[in-house]
TORPA-4810 file (N, C-alpha, C, O; in nm, 3 decimals):
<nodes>
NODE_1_1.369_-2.026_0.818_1.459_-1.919_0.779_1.412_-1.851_0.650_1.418_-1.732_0.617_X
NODE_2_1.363_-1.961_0.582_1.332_-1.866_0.456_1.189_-1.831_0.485_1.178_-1.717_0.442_X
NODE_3_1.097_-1.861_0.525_0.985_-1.843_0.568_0.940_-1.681_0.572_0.846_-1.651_0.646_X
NODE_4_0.997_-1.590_0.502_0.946_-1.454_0.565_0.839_-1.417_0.497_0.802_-1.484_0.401_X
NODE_5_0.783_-1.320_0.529_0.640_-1.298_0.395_0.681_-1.228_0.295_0.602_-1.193_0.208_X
NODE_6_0.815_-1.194_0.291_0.829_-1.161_0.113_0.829_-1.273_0.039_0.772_-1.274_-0.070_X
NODE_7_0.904_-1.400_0.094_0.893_-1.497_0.009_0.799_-1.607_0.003_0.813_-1.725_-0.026_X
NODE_8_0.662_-1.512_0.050_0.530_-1.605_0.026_0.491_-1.575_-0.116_0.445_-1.656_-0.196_X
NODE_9_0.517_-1.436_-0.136_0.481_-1.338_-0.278_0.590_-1.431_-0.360_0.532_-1.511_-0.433_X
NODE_10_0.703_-1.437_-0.363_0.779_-1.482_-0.461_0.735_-1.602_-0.480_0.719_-1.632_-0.598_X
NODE_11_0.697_-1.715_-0.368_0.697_-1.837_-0.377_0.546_-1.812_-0.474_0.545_-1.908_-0.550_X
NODE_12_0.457_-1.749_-0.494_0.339_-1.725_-0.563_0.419_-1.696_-0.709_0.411_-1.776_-0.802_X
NODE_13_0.497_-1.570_-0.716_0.512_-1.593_-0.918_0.541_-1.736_-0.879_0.434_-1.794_-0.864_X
NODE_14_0.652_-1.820_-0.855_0.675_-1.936_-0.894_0.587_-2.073_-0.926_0.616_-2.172_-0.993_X
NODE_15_0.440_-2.030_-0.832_0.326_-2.141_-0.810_0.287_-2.071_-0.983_0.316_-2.132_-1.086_X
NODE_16_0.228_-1.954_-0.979_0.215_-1.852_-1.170_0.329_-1.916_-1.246_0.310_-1.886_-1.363_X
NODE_17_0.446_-1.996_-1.234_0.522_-1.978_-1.321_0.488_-2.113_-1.399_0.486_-2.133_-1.521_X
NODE_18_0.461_-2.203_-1.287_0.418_-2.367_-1.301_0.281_-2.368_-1.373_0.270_-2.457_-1.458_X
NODE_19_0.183_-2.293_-1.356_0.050_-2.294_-1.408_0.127_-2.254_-1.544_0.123_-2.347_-1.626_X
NODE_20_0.193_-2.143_-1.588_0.208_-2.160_-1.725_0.267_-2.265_-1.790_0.234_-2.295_-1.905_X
NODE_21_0.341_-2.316_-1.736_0.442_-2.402_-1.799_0.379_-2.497_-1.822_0.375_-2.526_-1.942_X
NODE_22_0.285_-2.614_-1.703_0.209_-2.720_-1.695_0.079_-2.649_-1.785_0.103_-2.652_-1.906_X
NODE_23_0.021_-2.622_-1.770_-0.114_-2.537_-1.801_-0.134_-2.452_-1.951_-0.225_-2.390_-2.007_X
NODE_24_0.035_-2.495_-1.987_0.001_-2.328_-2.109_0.108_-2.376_-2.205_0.073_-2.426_-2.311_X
NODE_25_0.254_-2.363_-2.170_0.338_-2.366_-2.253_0.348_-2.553_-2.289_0.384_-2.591_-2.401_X
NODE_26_0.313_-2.648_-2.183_0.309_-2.750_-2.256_0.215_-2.835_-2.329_0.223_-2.939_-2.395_X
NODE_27_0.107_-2.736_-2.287_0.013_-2.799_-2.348_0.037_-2.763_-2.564_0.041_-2.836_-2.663_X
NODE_28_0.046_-2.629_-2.544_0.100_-2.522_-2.692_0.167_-2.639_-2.691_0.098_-2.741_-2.693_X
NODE_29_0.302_-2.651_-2.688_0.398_-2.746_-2.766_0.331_-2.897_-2.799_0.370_-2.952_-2.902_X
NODE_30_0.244_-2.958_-2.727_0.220_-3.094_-2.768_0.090_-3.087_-2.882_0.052_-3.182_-2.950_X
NODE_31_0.044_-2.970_-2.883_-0.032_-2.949_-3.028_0.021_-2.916_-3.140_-0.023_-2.933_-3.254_X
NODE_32_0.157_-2.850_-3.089_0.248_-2.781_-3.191_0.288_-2.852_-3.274_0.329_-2.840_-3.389_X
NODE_33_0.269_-2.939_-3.194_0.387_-3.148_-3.335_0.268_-3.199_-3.385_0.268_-3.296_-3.461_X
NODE_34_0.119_-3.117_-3.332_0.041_-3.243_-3.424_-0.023_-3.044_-3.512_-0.117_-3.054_-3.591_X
NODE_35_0.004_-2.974_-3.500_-0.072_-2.884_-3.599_-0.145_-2.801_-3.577_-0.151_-2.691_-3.632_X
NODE_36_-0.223_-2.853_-3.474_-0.364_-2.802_-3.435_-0.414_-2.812_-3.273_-0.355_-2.854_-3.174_X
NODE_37_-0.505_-2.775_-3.285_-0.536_-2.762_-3.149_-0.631_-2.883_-3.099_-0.754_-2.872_-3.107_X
NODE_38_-0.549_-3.040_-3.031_-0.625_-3.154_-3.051_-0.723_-3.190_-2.907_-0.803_-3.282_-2.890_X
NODE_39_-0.687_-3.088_-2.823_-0.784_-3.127_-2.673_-0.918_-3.100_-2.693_-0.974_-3.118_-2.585_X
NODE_40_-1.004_-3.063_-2.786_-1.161_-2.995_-2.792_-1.167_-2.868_-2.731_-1.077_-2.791_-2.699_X
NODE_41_-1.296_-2.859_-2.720_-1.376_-2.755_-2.640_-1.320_-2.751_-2.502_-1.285_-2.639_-2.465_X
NODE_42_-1.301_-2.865_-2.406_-1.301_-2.874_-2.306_-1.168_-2.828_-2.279_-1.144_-2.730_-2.208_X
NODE_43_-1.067_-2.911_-2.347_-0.903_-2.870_-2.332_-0.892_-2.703_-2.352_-0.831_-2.621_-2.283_X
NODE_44_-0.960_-2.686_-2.454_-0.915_-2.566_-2.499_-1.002_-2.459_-2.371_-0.983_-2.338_-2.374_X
NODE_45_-1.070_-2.506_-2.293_-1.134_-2.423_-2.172_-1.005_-2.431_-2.060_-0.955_-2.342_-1.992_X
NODE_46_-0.985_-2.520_-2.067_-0.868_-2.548_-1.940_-0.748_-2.493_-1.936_-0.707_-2.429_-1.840_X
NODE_47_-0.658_-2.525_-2.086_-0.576_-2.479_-2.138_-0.537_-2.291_-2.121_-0.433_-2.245_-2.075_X
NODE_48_-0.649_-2.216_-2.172_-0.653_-2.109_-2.147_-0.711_-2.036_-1.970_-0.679_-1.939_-1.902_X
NODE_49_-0.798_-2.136_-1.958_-0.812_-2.062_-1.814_-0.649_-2.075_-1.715_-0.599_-1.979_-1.655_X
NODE_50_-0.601_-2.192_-1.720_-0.432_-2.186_-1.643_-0.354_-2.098_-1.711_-0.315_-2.007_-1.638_X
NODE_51_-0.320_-2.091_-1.816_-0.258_-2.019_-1.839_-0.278_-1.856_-1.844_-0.187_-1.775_-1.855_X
NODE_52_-0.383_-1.833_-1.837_-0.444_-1.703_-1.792_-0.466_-1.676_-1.665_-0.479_-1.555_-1.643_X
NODE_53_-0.477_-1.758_-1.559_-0.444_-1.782_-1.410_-0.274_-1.759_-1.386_-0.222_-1.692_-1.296_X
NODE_54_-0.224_-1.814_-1.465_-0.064_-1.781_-1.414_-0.032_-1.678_-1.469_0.077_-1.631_-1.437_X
NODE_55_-0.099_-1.619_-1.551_-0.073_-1.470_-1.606_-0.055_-1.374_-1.535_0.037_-1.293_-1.524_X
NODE_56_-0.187_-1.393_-1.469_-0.247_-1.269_-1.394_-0.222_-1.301_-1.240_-0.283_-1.233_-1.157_X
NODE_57_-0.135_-1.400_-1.198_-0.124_-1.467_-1.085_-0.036_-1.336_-1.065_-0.054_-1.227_-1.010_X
NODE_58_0.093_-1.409_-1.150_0.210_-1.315_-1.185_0.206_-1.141_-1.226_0.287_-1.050_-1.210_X
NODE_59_0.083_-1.150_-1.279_0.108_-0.988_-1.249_0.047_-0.942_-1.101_0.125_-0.884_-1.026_X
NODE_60_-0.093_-0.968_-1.055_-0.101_-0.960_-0.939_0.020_-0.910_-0.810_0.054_-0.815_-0.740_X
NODE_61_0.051_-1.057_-0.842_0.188_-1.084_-0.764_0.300_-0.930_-0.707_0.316_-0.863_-0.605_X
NODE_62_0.354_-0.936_-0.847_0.442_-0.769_-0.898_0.382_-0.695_-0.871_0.449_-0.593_-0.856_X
NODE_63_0.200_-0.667_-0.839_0.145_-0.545_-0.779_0.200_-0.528_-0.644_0.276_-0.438_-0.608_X
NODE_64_0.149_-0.636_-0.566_0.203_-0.661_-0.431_0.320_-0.652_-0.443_0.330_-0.544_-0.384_X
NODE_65_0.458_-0.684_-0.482_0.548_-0.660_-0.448_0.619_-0.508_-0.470_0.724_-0.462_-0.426_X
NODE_66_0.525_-0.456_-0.549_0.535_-0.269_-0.573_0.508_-0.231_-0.459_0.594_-0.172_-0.394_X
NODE_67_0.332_-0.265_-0.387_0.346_-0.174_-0.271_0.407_-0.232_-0.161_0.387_-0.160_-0.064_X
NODE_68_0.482_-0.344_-0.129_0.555_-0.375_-0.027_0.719_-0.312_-0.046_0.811_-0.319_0.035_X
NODE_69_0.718_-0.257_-0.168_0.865_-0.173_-0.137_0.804_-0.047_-0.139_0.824_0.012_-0.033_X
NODE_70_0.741_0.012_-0.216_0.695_0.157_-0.160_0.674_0.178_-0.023_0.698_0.290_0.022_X
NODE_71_0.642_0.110_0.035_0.615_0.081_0.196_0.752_0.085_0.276_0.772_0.153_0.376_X
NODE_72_0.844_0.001_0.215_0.920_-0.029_0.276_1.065_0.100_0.290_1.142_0.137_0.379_X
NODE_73_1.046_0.123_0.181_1.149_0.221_0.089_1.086_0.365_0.121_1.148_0.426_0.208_X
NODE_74_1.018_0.406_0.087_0.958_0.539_0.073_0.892_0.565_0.222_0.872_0.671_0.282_X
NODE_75_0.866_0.438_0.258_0.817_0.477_0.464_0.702_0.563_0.446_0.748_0.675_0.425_X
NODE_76_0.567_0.568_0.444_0.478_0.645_0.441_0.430_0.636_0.565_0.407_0.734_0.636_X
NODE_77_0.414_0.529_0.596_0.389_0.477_0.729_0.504_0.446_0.791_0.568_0.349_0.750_X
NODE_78_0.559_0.540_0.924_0.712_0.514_0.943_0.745_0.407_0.980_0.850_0.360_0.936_X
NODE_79_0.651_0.320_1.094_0.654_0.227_1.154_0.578_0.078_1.112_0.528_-0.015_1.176_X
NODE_80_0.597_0.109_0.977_0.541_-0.006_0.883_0.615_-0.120_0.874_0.730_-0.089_0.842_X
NODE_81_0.600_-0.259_0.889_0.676_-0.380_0.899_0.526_-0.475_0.797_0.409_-0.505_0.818_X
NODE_82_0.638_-0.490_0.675_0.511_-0.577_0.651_0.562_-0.697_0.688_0.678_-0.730_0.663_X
NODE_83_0.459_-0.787_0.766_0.430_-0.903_0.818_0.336_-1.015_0.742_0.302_-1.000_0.625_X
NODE_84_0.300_-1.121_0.817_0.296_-1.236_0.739_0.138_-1.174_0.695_0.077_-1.161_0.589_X
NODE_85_0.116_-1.151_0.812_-0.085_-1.071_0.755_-0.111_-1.041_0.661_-0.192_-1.110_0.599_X
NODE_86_-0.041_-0.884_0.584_0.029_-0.875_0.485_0.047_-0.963_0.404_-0.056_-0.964_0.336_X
NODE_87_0.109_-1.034_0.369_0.144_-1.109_0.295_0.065_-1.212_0.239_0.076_-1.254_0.124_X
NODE_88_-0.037_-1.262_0.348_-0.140_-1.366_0.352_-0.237_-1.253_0.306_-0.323_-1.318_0.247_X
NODE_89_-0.274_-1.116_0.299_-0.375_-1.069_0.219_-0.333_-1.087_0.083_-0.386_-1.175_0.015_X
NODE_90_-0.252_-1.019_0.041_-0.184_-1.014_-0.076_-0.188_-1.119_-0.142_-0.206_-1.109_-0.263_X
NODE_91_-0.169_-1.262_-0.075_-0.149_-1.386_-0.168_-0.318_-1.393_-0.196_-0.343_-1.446_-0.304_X
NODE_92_-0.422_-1.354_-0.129_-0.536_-1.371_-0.141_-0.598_-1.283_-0.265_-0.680_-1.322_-0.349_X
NODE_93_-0.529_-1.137_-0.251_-0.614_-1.043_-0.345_-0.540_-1.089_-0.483_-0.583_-1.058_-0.594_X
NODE_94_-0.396_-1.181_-0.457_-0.355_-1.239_-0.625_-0.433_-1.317_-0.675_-0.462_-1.314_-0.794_X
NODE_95_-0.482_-1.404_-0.590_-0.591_-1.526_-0.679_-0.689_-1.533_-0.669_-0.759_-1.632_-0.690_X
NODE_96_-0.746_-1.349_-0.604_-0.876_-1.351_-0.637_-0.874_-1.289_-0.742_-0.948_-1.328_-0.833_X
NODE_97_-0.785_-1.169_-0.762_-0.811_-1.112_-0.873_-0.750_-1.185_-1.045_-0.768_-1.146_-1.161_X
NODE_98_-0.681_-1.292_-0.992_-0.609_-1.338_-1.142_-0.782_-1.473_-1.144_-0.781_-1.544_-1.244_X
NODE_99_-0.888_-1.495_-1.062_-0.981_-1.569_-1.085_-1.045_-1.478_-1.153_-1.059_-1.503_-1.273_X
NODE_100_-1.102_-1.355_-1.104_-1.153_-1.282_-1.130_-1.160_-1.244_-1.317_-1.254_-1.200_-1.384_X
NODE_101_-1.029_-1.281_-1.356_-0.995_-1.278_-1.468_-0.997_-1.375_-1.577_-1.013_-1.369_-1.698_X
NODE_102_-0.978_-1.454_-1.500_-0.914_-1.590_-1.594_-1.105_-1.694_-1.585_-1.148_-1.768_-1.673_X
NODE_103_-1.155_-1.669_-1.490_-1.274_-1.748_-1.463_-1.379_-1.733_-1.541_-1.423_-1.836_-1.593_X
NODE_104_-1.438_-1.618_-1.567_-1.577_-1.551_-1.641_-1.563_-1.632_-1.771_-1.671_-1.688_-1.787_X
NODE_105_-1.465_-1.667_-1.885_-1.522_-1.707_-2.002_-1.535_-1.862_-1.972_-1.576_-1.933_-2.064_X
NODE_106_-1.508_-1.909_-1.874_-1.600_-2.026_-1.841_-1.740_-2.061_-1.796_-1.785_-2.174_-1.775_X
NODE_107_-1.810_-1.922_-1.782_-1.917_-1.881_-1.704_-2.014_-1.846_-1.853_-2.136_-1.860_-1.842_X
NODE_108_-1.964_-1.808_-1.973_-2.004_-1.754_-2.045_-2.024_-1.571_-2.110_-2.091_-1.507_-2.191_X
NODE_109_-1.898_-1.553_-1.993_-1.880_-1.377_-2.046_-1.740_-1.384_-2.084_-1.638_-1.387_-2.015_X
NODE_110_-1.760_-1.386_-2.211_-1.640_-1.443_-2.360_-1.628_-1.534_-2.309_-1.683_-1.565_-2.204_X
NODE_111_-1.511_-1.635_-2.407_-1.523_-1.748_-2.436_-1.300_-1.770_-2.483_-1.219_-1.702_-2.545_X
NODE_112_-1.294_-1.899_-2.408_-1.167_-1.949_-2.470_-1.179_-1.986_-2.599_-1.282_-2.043_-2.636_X
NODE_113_-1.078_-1.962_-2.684_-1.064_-1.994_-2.833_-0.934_-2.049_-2.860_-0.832_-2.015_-2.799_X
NODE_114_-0.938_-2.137_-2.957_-0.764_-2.111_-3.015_-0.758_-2.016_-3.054_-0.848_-1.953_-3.111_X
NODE_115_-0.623_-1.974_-3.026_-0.538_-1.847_-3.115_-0.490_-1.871_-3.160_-0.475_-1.994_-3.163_X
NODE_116_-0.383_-1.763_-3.275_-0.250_-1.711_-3.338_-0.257_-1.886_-3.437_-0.364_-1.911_-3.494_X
NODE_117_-0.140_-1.992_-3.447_-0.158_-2.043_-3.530_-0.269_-2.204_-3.489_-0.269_-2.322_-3.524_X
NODE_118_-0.330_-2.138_-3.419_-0.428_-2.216_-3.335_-0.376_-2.378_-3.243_-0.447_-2.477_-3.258_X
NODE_119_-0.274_-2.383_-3.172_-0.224_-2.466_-3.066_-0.235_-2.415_-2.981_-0.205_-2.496_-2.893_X
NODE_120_-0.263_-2.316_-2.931_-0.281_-2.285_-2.779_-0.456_-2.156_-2.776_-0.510_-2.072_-2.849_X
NODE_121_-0.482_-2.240_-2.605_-0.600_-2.122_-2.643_-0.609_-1.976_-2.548_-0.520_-1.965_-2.464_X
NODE_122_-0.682_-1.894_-2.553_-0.677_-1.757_-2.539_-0.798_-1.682_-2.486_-0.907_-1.701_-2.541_X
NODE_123_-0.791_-1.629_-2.421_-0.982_-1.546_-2.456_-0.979_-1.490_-2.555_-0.872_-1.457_-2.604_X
NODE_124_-1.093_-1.463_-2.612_-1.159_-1.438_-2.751_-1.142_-1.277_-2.781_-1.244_-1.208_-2.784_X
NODE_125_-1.027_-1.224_-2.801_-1.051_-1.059_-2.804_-1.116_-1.042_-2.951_-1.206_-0.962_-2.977_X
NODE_126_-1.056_-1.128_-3.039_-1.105_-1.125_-3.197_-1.240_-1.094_-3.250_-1.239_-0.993_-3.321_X
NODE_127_-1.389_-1.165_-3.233_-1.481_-1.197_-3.271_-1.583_-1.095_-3.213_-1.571_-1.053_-3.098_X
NODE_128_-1.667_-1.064_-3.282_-1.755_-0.938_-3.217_-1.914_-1.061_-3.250_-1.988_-1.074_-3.348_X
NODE_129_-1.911_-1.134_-3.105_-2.008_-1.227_-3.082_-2.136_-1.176_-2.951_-2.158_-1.250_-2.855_X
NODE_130_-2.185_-1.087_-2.962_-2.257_-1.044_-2.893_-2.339_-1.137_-2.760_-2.391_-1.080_-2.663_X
NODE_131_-2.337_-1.281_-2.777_-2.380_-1.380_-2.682_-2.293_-1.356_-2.601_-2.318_-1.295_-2.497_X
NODE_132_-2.188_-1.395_-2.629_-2.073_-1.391_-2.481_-2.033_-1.230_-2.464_-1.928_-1.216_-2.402_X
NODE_133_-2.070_-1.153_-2.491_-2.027_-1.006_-2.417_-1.859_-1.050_-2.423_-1.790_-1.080_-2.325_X
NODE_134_-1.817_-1.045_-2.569_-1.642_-1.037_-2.583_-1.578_-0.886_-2.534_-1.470_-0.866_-2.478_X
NODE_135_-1.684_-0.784_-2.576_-1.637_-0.614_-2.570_-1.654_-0.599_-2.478_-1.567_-0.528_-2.428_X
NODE_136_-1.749_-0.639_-2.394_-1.715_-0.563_-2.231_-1.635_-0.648_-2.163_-1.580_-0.596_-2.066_X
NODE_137_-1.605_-0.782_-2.186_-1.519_-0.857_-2.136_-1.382_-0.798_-2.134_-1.309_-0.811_-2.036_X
NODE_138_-1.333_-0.706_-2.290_-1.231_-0.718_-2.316_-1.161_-0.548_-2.257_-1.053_-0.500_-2.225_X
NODE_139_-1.325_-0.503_-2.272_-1.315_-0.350_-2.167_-1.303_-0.353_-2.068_-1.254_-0.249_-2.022_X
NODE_140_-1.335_-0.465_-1.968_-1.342_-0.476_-1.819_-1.152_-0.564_-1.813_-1.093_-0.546_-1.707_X
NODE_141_-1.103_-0.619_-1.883_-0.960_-0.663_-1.867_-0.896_-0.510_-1.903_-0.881_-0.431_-1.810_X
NODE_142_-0.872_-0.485_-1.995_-0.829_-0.317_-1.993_-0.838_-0.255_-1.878_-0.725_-0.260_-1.829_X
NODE_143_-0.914_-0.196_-1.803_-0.976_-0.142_-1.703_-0.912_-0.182_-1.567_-0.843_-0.121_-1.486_X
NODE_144_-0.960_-0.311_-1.575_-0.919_-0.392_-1.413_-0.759_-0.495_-1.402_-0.697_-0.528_-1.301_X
NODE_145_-0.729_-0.524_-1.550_-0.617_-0.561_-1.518_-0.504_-0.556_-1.601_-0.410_-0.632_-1.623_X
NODE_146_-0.546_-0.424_-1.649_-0.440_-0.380_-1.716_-0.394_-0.225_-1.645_-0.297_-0.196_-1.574_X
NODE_147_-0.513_-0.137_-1.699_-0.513_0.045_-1.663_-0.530_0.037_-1.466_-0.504_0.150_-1.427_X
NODE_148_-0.563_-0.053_-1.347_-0.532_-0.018_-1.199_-0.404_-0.121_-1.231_-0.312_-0.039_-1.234_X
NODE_149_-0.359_-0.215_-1.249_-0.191_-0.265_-1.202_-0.116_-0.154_-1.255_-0.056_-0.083_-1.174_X
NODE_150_-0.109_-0.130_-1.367_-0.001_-0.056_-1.422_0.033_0.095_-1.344_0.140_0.138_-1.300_X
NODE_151_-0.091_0.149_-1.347_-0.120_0.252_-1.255_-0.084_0.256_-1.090_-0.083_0.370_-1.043_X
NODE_152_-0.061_0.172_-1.020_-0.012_0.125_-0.927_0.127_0.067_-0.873_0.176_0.066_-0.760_X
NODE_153_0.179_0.012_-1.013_0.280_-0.057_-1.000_0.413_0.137_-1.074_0.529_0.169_-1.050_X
NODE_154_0.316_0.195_-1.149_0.344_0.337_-1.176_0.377_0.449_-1.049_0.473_0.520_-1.019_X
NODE_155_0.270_0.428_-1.005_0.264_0.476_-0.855_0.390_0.457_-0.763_0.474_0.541_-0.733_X
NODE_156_0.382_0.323_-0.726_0.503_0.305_-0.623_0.665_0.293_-0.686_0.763_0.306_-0.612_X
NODE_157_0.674_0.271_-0.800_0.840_0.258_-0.790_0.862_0.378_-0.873_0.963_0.369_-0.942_X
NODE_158_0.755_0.553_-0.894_0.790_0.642_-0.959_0.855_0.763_-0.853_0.903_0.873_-0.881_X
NODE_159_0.836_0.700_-0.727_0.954_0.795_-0.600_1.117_0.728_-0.619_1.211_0.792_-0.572_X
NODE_160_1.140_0.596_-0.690_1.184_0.474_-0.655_1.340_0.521_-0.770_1.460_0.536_-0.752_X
NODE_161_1.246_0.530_-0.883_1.338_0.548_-1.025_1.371_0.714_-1.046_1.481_0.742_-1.092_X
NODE_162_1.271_0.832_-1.011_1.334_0.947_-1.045_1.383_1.022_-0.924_1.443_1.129_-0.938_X
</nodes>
């Protein structure tokens, strides 16, 4: 009954909601009582790649669920039913594109760091380190997952709201 393919998308933020929480927000708090950031190099790779996976899981996600109501709502296609197909692409283009994101500074194009009061880690927007390509890293997140979601998610609910 609950099984429909809208709530494959929802059941996805919620899988994004767990990667932060397990992956991000508890890891931050159990450094938070000791100060610092105590997992190493390695933690601090992990740490930020989940929680940058559930980031972008979750925005992903909200893309897809923009154009499944523009679709649904606005009818471009009159005889449009989105189905599980649908839905099973969508869950696919979320975690390719939140890999797509969250993966490279493990590869060596930028790099996880601690941030802010250094307990949790981040990709590196700060440091102008020319080895890891931080600036095109940080131009290609602008670009791909910031300036097409927004633009998209702009797109479909701007028949929606005016």
């Amino acid at each position: 009954k609950l099984r429909t393919p809208l709530n494959y998308i929802l059941l996805n933020l919620a899988v994004a909601d767990l990667f932060m929480v397990f992956g991000g927000f508890t890891t931050t708090m159990y450094t938070s009582m000791h100060g610092y950031f105590i997992f190493g190099e390695t933690g601090c790779n992990l740490e930020g790649y989940f929680a940058t996976l559930g980031g972008e899981i979750s925005l992903w996600s909200l893309v897809v669920l923009a154009i499944e109501r523009w679709m649904v709502v606005c009818k471009p296609v009159s005889n449009f039913r989105f189905g599980e197909n649908h839905a099973i692409m969508g869950l696919a283009l979320t975690w390719i594109m939140a890999n797509s994101c969250a993966a490279p500074p493990l590869f060596g194009w930028s790099r996880y760091i601690p941030e802010g009061l250094q307990c949790s880690c981040g990709v590196d927007y700060y440091t102008l380190k020319p080895e890891v390509n931080n600036e095109s890293f940080v131009l290609y997140m602008f670009l791909v997952h910031f300036s097409i979601p927004f633009t998209i998610i702009f797109f479909c609910y701007r028949p929606l709201v005016c």
